[in-house]
N, CA, C and O of each residue as an XYZ file, in Angstrom:
364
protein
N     103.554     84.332     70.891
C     103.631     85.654     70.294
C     102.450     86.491     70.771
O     101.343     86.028     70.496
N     102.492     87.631     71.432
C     101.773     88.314     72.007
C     101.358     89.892     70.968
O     101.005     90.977     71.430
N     101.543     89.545     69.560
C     101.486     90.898     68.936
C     100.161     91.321     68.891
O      99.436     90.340     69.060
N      99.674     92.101     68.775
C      98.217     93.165     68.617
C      97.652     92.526     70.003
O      96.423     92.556     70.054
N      98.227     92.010     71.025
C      97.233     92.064     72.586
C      97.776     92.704     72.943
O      98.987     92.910     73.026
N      95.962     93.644     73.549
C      96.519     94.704     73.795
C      95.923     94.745     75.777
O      96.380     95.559     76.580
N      95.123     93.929     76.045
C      94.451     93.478     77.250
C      94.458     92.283     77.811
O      93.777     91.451     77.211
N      95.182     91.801     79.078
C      95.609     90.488     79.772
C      94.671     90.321     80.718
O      94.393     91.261     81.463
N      94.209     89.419     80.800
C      93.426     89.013     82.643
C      93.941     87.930     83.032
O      94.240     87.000     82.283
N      94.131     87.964     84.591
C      94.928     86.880     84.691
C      93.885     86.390     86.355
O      92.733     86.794     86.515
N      94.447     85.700     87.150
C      93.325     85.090     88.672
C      94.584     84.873     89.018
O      94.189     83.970     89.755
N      95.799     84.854     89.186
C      96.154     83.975     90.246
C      96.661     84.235     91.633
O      96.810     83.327     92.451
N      96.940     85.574     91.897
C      96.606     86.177     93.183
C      95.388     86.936     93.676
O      94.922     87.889     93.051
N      94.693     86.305     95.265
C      93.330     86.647     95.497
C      93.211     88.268     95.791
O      93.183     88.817     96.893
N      93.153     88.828     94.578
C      92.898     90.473     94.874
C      92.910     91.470     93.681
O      92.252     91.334     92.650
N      93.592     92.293     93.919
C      93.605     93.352     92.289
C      94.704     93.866     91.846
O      95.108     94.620     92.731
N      95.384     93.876     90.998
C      96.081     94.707     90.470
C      96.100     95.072     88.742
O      95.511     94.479     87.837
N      96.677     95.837     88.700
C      96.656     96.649     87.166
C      97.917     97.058     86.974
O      98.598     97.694     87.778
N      98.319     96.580     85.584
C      99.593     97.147     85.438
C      99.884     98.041     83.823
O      98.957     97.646     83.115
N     100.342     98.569     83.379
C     100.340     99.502     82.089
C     102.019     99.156     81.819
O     102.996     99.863     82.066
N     101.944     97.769     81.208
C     103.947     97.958     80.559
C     103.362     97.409     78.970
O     102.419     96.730     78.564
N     104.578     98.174     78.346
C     104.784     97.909     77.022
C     103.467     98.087     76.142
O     103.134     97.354     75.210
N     102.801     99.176     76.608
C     101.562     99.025     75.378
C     100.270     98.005     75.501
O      99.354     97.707     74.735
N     100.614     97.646     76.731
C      99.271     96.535     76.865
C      98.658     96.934     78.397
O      99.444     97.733     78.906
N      97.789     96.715     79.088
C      97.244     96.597     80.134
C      96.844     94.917     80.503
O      96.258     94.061     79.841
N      97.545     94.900     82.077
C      97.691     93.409     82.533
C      96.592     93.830     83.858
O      96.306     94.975     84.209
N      96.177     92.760     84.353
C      95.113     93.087     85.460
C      95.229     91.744     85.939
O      95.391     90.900     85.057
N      95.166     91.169     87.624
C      94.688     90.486     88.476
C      93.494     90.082     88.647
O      93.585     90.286     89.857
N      92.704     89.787     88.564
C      91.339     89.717     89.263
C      91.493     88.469     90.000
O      92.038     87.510     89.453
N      91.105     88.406     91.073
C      90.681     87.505     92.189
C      90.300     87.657     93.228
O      90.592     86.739     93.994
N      89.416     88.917     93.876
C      88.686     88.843     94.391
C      87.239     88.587     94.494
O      86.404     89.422     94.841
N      86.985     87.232     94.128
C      85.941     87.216     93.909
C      85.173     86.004     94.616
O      84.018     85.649     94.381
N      86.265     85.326     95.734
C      85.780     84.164     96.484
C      86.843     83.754     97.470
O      86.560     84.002     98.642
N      87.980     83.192     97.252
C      88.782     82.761     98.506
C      89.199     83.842     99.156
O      88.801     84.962     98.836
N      90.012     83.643    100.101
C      90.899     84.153    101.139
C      91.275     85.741    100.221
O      91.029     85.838     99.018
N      91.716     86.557    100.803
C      92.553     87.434    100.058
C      93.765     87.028    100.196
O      94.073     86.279    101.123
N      94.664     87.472     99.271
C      96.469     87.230     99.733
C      97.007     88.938    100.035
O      96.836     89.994     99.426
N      97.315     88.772    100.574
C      99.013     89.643    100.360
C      99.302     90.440     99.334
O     100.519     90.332     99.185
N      98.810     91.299     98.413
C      99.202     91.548     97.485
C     100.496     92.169     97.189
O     100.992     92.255     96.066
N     100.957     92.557     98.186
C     102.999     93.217     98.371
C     103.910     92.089     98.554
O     105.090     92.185     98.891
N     102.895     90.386     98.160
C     104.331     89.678     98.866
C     105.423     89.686     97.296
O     106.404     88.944     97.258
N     105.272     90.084     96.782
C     106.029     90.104     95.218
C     106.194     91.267     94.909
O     106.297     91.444     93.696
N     106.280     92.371     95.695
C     106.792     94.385     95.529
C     108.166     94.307     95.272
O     108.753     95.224     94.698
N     108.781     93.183     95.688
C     110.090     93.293     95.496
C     110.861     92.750     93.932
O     112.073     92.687     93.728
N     109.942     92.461     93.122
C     109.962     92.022     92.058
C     109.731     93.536     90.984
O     108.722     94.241     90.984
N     110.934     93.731     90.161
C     110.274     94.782     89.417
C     109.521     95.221     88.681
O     109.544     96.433     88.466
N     108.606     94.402     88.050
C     107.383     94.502     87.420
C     106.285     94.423     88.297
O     105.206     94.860     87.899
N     106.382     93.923     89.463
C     105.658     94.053     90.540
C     105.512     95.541     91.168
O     104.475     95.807     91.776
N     106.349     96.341     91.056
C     106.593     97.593     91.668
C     106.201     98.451     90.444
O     106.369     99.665     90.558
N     105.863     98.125     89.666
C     105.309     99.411     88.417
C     104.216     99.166     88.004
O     103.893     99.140     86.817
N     103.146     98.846     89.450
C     101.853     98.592     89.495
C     100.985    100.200     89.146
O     101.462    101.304     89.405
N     100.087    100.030     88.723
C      99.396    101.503     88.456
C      98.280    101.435     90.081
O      98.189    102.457     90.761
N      97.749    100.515     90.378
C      96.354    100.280     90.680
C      96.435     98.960     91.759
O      96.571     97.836     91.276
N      96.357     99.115     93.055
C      96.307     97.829     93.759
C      95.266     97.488     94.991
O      94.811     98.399     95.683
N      94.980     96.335     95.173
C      93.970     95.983     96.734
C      93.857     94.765     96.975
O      93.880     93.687     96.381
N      93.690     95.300     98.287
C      93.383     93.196     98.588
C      91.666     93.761     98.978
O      91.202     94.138    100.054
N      91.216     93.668     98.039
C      89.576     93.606     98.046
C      88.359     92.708     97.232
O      88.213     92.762     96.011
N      87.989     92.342     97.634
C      86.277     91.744     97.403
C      85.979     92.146     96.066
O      85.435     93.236     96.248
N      86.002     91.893     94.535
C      85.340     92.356     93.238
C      84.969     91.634     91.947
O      85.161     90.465     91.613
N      84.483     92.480     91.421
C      84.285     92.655     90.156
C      84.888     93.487     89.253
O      85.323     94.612     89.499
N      84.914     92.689     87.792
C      85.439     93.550     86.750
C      84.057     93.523     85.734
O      83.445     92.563     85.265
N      83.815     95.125     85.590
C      83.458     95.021     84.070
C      83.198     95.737     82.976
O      82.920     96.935     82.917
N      83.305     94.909     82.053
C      84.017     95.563     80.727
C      83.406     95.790     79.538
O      82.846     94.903     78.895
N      83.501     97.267     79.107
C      81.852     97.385     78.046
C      82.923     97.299     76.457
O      83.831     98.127     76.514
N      82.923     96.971     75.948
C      83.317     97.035     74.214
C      82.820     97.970     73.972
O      81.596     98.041     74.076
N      83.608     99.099     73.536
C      83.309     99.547     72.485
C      84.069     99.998     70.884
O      85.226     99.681     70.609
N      83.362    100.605     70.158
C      83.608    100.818     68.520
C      85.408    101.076     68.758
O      86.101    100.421     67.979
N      86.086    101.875     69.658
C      87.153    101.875     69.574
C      88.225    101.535     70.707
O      89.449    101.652     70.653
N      87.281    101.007     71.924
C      88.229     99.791     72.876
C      87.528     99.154     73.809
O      86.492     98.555     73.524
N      88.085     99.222     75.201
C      87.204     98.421     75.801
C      87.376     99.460     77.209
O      88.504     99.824     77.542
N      86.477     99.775     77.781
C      86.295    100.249     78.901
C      85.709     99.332     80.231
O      84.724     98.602     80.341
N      86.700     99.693     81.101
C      86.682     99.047     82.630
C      86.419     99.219     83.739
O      87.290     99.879     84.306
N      85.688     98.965     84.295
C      85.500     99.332     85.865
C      85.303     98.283     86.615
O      84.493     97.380     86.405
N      86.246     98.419     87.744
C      86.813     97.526     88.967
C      85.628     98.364     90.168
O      85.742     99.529     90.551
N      84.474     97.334     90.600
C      83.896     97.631     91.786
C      84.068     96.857     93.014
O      84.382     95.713     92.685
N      84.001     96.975     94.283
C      84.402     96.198     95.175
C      82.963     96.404     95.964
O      82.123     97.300     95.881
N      83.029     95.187     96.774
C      81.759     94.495     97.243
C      80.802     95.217     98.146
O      79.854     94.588     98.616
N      81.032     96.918     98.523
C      80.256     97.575     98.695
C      79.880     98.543     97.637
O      79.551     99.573     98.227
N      79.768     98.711     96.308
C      79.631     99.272     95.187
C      80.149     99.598     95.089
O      80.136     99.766     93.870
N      81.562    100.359     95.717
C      82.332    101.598     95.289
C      83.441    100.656     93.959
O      84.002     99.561     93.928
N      83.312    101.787     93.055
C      84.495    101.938     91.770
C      85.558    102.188     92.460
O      85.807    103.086     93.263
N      86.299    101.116     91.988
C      88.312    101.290     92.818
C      88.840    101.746     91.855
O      89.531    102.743     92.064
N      88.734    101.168     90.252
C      89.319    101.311     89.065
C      88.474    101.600     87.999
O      87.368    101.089     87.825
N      88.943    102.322     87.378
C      88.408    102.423     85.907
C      89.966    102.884     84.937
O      90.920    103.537     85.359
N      89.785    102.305     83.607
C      90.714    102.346     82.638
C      89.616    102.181     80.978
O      88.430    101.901     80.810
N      90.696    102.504     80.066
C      90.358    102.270     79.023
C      91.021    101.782     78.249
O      92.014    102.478     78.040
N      90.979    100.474     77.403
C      92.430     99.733     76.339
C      91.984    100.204     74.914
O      90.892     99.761     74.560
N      92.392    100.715     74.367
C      92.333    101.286     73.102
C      92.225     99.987     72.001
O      92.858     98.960     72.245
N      91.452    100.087     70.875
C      91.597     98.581     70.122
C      92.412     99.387     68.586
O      92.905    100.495     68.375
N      92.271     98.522     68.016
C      93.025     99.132     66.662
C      94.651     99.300     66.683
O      95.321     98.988     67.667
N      95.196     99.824     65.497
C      96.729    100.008     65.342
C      97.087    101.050     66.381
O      98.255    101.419     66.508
């Protein structure tokens, strides 16, 4: 039962993506050591294709709490910000 999550992290493809379905925010992270993959080899999948945010890049995620969610920023291994989002907490 997935009720009141409202933020997913997941590793298992080497790179980034972000996705916004159903009220929650889902995210990739795995760039952060092996190989990169492919990140289009699954575009043909439809939840795959209603990506907000994608890369096959080198990163970090990180994520400040605050009083009313959690704020994000995706940097890649020359400093630059790829992503930023915000997950709202509460009802």
């Amino acid at each position: 039962d997935m009720t009141g999550v409202r933020f997913v992290i997941q590793a298992h493809m080497h790179g980034y993506e972000r996705f916004e379905l159903n009220g929650r925010t889902y995210i990739t992270t795995g760039g952060g050591g092996g190989t990169l993959d492919n990140i289009d080899a699954n575009i043909d999948r439809p939840t795959c294709a209603q990506r907000v945010v994608s890369g096959a890049f080198r990163h970090a995620v990180v994520v400040e709490v605050k009083g009313t969610g959690l704020d994000a920023t995706v940097i890649d291994e020359t400093g630059m910000t790829r992503d930023t989002f915000t997950v709202p907490l509460g009802p």
